[in-house]
C-alpha positions, 0 to 999 in steps of 0.5 A: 456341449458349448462353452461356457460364457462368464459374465457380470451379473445383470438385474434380469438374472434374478429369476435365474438366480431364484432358481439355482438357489432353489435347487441347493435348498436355499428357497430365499423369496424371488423377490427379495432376490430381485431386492438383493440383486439390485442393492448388491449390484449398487454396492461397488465392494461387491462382484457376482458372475454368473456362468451360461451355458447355451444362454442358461444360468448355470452357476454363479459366483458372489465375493464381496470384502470380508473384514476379521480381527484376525487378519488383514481384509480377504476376499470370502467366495461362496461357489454354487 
């Protein structure tokens, strides 16, 4: 088994993307997908990465500012 690269998440990715949030039971359309990506990606508050195993996606992390009247701003991330 190789190692595990991380990386920023490029516009490419979204099929890969579609994929992994296919297998977790979120069938998002994969264009929208490719839609989101580009938005979010345009977007400097937030940052994705994914991680690769031999050149395959497998896994990605999404954080972006998360604003509450509870507390002072966080940072909420959602592992998949």
């Amino acid at each position: 088994m190789g190692d595990i690269k991380i990386r920023k998440l490029e516009p490419s990715d979204y099929k890969s993307i579609y994929e992994l949030n296919c297998a977790l039971g979120y069938e998002y359309p994969k264009e929208k997908t490719k839609q989101r990506i580009r938005y979010i990606l345009e977007n400097t508050e937030h940052i994705i990465l994914v991680a690769e195993l031999t050149d395959e996606i497998v896994g990605y992390i999404h954080a972006s500012p998360y604003e509450t009247l509870y507390s002072d701003s966080v940072c909420q991330a959602v592992w998949q």
